[in-house]
C-alpha positions as CSV (number, residue, x, y, z in Angstrom):
1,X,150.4,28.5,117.9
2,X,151.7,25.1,118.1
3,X,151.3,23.7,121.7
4,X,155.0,23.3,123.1
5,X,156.0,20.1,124.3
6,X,157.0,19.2,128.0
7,X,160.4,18.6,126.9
8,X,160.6,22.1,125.6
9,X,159.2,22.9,128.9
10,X,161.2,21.3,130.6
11,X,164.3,22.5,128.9
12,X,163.9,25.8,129.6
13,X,163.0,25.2,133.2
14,X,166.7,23.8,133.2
15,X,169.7,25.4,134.5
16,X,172.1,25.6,131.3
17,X,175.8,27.2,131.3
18,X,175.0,29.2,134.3
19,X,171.8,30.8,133.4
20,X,167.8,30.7,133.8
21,X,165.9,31.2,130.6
22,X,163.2,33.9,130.9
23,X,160.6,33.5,128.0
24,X,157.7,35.0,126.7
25,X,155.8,33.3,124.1
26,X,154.3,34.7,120.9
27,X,153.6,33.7,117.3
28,X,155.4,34.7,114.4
29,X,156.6,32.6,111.6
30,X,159.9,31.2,110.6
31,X,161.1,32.6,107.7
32,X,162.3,29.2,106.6
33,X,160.3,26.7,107.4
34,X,156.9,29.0,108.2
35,X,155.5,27.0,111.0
36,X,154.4,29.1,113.4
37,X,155.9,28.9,116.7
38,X,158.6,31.1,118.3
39,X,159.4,32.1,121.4
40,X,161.2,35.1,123.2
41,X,164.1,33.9,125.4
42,X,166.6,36.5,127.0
43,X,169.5,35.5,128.7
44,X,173.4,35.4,129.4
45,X,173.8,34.2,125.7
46,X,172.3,37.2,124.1
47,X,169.3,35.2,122.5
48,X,166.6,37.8,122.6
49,X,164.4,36.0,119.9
50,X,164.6,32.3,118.6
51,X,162.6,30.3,116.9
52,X,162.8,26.4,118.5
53,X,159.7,24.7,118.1
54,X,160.0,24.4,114.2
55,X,161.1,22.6,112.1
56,X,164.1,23.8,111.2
57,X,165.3,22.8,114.6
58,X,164.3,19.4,114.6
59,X,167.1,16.8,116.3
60,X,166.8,12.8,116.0
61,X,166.6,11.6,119.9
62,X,170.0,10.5,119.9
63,X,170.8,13.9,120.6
64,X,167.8,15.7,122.3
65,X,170.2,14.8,125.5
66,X,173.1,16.8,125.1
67,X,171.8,19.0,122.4
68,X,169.5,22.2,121.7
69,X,169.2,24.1,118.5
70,X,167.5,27.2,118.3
71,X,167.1,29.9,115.4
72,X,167.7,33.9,115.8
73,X,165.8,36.5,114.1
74,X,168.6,37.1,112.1
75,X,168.2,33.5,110.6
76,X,171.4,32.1,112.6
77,X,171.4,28.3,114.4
78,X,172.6,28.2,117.7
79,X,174.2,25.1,119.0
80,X,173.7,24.7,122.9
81,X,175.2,22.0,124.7
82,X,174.0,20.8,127.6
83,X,176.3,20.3,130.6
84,X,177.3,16.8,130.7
85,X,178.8,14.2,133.7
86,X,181.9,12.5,133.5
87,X,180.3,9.5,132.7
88,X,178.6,10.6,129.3
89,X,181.0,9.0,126.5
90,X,183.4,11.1,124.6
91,X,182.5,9.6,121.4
92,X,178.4,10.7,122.2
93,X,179.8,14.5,122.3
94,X,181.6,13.8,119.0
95,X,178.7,12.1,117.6
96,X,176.8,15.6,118.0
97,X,179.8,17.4,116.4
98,X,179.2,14.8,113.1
99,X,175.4,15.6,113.8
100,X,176.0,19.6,113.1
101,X,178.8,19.1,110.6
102,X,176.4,17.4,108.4
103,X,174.0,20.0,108.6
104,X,175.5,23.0,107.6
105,X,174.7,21.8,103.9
106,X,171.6,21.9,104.7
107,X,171.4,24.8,106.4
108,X,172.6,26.7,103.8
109,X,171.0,25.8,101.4
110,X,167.9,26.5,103.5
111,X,169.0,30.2,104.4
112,X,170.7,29.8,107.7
113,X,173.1,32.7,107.7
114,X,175.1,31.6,110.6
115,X,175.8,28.2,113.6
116,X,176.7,29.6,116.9
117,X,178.3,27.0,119.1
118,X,178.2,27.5,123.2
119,X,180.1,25.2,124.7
120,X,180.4,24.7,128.5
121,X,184.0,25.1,129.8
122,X,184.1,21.3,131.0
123,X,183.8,20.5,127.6
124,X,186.5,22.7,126.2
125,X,188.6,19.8,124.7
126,X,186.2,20.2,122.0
127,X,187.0,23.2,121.0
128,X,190.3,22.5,118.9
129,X,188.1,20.5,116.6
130,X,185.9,23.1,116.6
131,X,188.2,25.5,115.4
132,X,189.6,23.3,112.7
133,X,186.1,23.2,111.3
134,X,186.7,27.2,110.3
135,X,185.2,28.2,113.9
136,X,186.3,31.5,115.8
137,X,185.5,32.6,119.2
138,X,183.2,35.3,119.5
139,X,182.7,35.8,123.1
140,X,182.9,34.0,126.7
141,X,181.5,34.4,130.0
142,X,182.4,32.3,133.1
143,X,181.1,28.8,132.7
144,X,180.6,29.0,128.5
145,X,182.6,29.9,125.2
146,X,180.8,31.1,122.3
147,X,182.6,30.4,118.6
148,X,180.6,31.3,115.2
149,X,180.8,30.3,111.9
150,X,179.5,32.3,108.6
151,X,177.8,30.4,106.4
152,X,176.7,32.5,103.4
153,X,179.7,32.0,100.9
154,X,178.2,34.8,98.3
155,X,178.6,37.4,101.2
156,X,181.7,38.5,103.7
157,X,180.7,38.2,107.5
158,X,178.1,40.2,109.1
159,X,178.4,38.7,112.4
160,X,178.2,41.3,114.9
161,X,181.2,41.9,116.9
162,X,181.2,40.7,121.2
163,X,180.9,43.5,123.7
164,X,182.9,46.4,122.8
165,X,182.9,48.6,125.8
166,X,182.6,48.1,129.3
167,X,180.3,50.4,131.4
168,X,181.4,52.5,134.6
169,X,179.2,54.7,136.4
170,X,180.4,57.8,139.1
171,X,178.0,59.1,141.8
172,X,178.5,62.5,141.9
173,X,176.7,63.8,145.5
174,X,176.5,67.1,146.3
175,X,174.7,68.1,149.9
176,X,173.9,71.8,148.7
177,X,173.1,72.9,152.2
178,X,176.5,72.2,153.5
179,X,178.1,73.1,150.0
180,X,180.1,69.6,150.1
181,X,181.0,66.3,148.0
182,X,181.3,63.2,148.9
183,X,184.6,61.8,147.9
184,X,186.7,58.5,148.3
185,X,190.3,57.3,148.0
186,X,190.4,54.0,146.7
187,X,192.9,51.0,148.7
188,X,195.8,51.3,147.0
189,X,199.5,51.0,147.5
190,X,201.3,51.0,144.1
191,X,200.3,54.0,142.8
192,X,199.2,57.9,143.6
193,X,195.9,57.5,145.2
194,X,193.8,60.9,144.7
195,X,190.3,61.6,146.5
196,X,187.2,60.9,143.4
197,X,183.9,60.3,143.2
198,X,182.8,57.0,144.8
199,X,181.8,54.7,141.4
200,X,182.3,51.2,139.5
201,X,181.8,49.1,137.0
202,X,177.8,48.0,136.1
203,X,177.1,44.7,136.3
204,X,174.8,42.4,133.9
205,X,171.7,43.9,133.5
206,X,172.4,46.8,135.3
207,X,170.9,50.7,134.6
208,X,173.2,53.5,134.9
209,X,171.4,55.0,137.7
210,X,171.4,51.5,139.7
211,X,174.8,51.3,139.6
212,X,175.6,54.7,141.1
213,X,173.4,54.4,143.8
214,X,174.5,50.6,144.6
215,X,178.1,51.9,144.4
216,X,177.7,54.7,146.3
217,X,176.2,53.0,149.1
218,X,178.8,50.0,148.7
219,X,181.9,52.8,149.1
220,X,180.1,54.8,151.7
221,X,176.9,53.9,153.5
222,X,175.6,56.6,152.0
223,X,171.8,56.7,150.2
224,X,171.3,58.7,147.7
225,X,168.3,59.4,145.1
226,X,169.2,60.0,141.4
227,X,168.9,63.7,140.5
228,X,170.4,64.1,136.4
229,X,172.7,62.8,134.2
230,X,175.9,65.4,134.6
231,X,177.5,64.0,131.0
232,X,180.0,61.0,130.2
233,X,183.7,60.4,129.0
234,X,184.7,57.8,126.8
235,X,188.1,56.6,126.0
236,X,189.5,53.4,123.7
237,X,192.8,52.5,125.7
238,X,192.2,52.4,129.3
239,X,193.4,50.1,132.2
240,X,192.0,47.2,133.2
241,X,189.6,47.1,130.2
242,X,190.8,43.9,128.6
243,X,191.2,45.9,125.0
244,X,188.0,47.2,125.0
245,X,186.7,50.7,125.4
246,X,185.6,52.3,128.3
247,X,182.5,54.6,129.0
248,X,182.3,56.0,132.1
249,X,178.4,57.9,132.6
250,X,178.3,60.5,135.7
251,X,175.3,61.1,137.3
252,X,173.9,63.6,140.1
253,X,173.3,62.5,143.0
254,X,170.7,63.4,145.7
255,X,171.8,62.0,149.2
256,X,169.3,60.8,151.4
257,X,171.9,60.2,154.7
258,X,174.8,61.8,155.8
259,X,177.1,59.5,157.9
260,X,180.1,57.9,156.4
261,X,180.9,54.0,157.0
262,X,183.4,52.9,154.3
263,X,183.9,49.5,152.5
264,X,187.8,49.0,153.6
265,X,187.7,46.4,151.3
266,X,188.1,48.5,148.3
267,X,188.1,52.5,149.9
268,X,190.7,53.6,152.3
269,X,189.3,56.6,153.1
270,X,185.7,59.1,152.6
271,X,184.7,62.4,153.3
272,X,182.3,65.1,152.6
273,X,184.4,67.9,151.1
274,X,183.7,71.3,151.0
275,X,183.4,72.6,147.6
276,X,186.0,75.8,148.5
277,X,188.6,73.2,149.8
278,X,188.3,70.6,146.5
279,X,189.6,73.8,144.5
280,X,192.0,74.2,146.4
281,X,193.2,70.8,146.5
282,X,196.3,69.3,144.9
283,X,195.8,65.5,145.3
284,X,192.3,65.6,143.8
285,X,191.5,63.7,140.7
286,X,191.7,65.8,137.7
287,X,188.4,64.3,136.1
288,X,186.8,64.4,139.4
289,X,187.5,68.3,139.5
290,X,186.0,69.2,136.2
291,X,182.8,67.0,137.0
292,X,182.5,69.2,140.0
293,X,183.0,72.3,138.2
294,X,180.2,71.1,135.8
295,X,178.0,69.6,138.0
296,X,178.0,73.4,140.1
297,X,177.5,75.6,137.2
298,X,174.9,73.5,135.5
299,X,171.4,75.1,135.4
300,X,168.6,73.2,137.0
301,X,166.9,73.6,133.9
302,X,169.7,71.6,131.9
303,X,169.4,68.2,133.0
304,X,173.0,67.0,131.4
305,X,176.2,68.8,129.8
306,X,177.2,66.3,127.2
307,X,180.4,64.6,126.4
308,X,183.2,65.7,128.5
309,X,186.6,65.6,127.0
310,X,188.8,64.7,129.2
């Protein structure tokens, strides 16, 4: 393997658009230019596996400054640019912009399938050019925006689709010796606000079974071991979602303490329940009911029920 240079080092020992680099070298070839020199590199931009230190990604000094290149397995460039001070001239940033566009011949004529451009949000006022340069946004997170171009002319676009789903997870914890739940009601005042399981959203990089015992313990005070997976629901038009789907995983939950201190940020009340008295009750979350059904009359042999329509 090639040796890599300090300034590669160095660049991804750098903080860029809000994220570490974490890399793990190997060797593989480029399917372009074959040298022989990749690198692994996961991060908030979803590059799990670039090649940089080839050829192919070559940039003339004037640019190494406020520009990266890198290559995906799937033979598309990525455009990174670095975050830049006030003082750095708007006609160097457009400089770069003339630098790409008169690549792209090249590019594909080489086999590039794709350019990926991330562009920091301070420099959004280059966006509209951009876009005029048959650019569409793909995805964005806070402090970048992401906008891809299809280069293969023969072919329609295979670039994949952003995100599709967001992830929530529900704690469902059952203290068999008492036969009780714990339940929440959330803070809320503008709408009907039953008791359900204590839950949220995942965050980056999250497992499932993290994020129900973080969220249970965030609601409650509660510590709880992870136990089985009780099934999921999934649905394509629900609140809050920003357009996307939602799947919501439920998991069984072991609790490891018993004394309630809620988060009044976000719960206005908790409780163990007994199981006798959530049949019985009327302001109960309907969802939260049949989990409970299912999560009773599960076997311990059967370590999930499935998809729950709902």
């Amino acid at each position: 393997m090639k040796s890599l240079s300090r300034n590669y080092q160095s660049m991804l020992r750098t903080r860029w658009l809000g994220f570490v680099a974490q890399t793990d070298q190997f060797s593989e070839n480029c399917r372009v230019c074959s040298d022989t020199a990749t690198l692994a590199i996961r991060n908030r931009l979803g590059l799990d596996q670039v090649f940089y230190n080839c050829s192919c990604n070559e940039i003339e000094s004037d640019f190494r400054d406020s520009l990266a290149l890198l290559t995906d397995r799937y033979l598309g460039v990525h455009a990174i640019f670095k975050p830049s001070s006030e003082s750095t001239a708007s006609e160097k940033r457009e400089a770069s912009l003339n630098f790409l566009r008169e690549r792209v011949p090249k590019w594909m004529g080489s086999g590039k399938t794709s350019l990926w451009l991330h562009i920091p949000i301070r420099q959004s006022h280059l966006i509209p050019g951009i876009v005029n340069d048959g650019f569409l946004f793909h995805h964005a997170e806070e402090e970048y925006s992401s906008l891809a171009r299809w280069l293969v002319q023969e072919t329609e676009s295979r670039l994949p689709m952003a995100a599709s789903h967001q992830i929530a997870v529900g704690g469902c914890c059952i203290d068999t010796s008492a036969g009780t739940v714990l339940l929440v009601k959330e803070t809320r005042k503008d709408r009907q606000n039953p008791w359900k399981l204590p839950g949220g959203l995942s965050l980056d990089g999250e497992d499932v079974v993290k994020t129900a015992i973080r969220e249970v313990f965030e609601e409650t005070g509660i510590r709880t071991s992870f136990q089985s997976v009780i099934g999921f629901r999934q649905r394509h038009i629900y609140p809050g979602s920003f357009g996307k789907s939602d799947m919501y995983f439920i998991l069984k939950l072991k609790p490891l303490t018993f004394g309630i201190t809620i988060c009044t940020r976000e719960i206005e009340d908790s409780k163990w329940m007994r199981m006798d008295d959530v049949l019985r009750q009327t302001d109960i979350s309907p969802l939260t009911l049949e989990i409970i059904k299912i999560a009773l009359s599960t076997h311990e042999s059967r370590r999930h029920h499935g998809i729950i329509q709902f």
